[in-house]
PAZAPA-4460 file (N, C-alpha, C; in steps of 0.05 Angstrom, whole numbers, plus 32768, in hexadecimal, padded with zeros to 4 digits):
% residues 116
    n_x    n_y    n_z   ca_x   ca_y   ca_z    c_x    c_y    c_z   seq   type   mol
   8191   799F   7FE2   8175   7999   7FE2   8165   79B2   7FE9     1      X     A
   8153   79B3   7FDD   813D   79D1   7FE0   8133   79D8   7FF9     2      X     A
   812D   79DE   8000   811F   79E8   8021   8108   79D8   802A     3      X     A
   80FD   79D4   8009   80E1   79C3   800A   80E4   79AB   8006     4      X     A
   80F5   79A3   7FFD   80FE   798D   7FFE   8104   7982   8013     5      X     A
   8119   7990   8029   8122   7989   803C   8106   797C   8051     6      X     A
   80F6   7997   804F   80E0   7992   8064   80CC   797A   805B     7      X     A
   80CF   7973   803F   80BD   7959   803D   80D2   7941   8049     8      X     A
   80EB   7943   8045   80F7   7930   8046   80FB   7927   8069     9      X     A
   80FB   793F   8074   80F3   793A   8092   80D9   7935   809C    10      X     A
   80C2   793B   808B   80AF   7929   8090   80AA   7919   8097    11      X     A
   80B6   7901   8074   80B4   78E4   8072   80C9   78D5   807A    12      X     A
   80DD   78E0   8080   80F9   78D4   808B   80FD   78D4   80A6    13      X     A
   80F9   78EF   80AD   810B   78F7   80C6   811B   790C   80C7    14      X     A
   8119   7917   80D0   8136   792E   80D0   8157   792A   80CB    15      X     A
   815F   790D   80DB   8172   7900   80DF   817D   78F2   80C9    16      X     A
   8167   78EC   80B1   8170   78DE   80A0   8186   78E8   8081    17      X     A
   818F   78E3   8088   81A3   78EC   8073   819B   78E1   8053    18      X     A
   8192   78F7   804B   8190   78F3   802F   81A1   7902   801B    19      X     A
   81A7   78F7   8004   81B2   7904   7FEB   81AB   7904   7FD5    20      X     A
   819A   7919   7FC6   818A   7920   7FB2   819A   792D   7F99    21      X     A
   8199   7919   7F7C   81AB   7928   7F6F   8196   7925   7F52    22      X     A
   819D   7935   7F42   8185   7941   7F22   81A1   793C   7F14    23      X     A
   8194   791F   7F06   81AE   790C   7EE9   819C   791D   7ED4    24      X     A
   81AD   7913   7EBE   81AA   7916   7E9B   819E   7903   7E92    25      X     A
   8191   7905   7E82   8184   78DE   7E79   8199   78D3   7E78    26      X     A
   81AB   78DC   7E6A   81C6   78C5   7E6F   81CC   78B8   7E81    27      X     A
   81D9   78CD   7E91   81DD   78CE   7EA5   81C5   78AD   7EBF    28      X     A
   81AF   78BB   7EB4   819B   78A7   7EC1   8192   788D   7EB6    29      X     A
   819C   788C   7E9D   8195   7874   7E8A   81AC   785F   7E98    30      X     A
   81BE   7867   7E9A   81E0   785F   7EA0   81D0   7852   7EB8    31      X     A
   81C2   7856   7ED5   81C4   784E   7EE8   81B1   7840   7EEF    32      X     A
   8196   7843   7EDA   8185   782E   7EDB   818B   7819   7ECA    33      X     A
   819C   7814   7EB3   819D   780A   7EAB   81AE   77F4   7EC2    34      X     A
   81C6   7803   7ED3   81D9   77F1   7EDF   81C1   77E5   7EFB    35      X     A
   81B8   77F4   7F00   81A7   77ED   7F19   8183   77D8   7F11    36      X     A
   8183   77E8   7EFE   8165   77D6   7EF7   8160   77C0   7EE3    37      X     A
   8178   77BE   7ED8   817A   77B9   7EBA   8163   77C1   7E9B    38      X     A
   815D   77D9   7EA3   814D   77E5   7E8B   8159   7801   7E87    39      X     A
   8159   77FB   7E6B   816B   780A   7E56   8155   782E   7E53    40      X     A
   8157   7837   7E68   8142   7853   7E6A   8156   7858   7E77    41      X     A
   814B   7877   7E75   8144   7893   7E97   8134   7892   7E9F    42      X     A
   8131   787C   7EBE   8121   7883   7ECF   8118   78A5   7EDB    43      X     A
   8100   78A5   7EE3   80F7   78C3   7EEC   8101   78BF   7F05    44      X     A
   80FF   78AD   7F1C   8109   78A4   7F2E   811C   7891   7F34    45      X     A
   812E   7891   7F4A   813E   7882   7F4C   8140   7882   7F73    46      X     A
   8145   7873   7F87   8145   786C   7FA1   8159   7860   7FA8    47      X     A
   816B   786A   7FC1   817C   7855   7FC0   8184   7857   7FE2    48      X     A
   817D   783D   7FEC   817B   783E   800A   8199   7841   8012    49      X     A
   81B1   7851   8021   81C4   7847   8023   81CC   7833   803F    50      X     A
   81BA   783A   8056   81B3   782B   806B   81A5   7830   8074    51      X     A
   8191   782F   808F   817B   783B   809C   817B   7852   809D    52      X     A
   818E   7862   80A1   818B   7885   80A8   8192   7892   8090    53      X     A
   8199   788A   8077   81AD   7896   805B   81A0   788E   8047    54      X     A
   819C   789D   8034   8196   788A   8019   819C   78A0   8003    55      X     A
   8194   789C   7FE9   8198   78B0   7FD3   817C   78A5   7FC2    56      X     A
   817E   78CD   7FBB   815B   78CC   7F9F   816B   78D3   7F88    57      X     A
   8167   78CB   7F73   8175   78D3   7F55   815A   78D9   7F4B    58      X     A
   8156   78F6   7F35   813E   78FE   7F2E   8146   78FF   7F09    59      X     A
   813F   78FB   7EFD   813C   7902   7EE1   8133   791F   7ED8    60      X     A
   813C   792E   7EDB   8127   794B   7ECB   811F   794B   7EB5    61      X     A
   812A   793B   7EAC   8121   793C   7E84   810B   792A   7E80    62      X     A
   8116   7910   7E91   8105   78F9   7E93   80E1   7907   7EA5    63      X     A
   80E5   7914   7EB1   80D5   791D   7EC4   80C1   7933   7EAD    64      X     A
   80D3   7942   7EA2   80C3   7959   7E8D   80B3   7944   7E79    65      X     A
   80BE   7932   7E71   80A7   7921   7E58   808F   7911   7E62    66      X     A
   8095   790F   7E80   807B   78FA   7E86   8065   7909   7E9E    67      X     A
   8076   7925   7EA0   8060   7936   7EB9   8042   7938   7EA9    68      X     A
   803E   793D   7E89   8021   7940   7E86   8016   792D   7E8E    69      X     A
   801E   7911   7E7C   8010   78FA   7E80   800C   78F5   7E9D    70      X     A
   8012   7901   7EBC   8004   78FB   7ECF   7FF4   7913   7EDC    71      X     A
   7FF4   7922   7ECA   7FE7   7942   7EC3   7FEE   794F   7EDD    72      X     A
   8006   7956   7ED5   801E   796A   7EE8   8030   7974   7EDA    73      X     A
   8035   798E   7EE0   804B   79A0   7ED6   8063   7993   7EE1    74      X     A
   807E   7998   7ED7   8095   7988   7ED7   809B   799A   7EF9    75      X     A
   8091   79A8   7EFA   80A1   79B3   7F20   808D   7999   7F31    76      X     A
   8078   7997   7F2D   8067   7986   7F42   806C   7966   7F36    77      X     A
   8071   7962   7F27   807C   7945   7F1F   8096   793D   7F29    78      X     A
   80A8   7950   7F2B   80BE   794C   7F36   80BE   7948   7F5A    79      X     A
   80B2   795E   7F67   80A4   795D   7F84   809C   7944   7F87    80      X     A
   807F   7933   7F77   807B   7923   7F78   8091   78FE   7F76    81      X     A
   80A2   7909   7F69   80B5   78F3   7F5F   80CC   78F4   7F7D    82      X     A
   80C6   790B   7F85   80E0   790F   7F9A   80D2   78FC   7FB6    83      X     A
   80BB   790A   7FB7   809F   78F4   7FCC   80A3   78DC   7FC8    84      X     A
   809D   78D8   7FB0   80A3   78B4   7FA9   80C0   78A5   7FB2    85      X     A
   80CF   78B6   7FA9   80EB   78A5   7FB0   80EF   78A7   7FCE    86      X     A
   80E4   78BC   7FDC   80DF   78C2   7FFD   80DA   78A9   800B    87      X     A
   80B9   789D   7FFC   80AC   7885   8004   80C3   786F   7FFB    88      X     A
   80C9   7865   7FEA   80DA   7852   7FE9   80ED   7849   7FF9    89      X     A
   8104   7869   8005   8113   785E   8019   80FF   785E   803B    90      X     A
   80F3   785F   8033   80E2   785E   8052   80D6   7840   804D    91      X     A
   80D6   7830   8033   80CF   7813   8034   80B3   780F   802D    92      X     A
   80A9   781E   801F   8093   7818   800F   8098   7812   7FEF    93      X     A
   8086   7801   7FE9   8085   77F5   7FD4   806A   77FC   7FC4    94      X     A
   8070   77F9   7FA5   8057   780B   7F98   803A   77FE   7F9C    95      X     A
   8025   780E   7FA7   8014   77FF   7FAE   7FFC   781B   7FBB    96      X     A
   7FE4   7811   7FB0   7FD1   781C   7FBE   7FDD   782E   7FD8    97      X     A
   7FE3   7828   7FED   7FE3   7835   8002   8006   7843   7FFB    98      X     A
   800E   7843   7FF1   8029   7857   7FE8   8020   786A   7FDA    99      X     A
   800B   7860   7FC6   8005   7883   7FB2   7FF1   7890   7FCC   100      X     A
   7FE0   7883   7FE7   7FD5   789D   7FE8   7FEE   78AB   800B   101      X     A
   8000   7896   8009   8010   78AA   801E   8024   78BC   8006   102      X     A
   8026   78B4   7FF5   8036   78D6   7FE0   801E   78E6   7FD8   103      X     A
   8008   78DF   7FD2   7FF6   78F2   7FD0   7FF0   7902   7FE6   104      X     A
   7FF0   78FA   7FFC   7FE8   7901   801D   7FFE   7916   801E   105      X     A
   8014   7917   8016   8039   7921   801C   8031   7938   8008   106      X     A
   8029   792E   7FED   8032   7943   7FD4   801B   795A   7FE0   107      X     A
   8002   795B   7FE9   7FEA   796A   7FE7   7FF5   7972   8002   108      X     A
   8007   796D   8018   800B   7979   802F   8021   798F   802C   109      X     A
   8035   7989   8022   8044   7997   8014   803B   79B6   7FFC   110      X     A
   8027   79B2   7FF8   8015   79CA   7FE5   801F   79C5   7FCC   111      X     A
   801D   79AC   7FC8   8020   79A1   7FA2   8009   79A2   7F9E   112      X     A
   8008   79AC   7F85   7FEA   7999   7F78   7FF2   799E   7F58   113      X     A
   7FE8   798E   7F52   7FEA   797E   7F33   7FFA   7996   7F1E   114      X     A
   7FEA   79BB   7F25   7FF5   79C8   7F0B   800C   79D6   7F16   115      X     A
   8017   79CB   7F27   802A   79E4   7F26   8043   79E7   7F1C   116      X     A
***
């Protein structure tokens, strides 16, 4: 995990929390949403609580490169952003108004912004 990564992830987590961050293939990612979600894609995201202190983020890069314009972000700040998101999930938020503005609150603290 990146440096910067680490420090967001101690942000929203904790220091203590044990996370494991790993960058699939569409394949690779189609394979596990399909087993986990039942939809036949590559998720950009993926979350996976393993108990209160543990969990795992699965990221798409390919999946991540085709849909960063459409939220008008270069594929490095869409990925940051996707890593935020799956952050909030194992911390138990659900998609909703007050989840986009604590990843927005995270991504803009962190020194993301949209072009980078």
């Amino acid at each position: 995990m990146s440096a910067q990564f680490e420090k967001i992830k101690n942000y929203v987590l904790g220091k203590n929390y044990d996370l494991s961050v790993a960058f699939l293939s569409p394949a690779q990612m189609r394979k596990v949403t399909l087993k986990t979600k039942k939809k036949n894609k590559a998720s950009n995201v993926l979350s996976f609580p393993l108990s209160k202190t543990s969990g795992e983020i699965l990221i798409c890069k390919e999946t991540a490169k085709k849909e960063a314009a459409s939220y008008g972000m270069t594929q490095t700040a869409f990925v940051a952003y996707l890593f935020i998101h799956g952050l909030y999930h194992l911390k138990g938020y659900k998609h909703s108004d007050t989840m986009d503005r604590v990843e927005h609150r995270t991504f803009k603290k962190f020194g993301f912004t949209r072009n980078e």
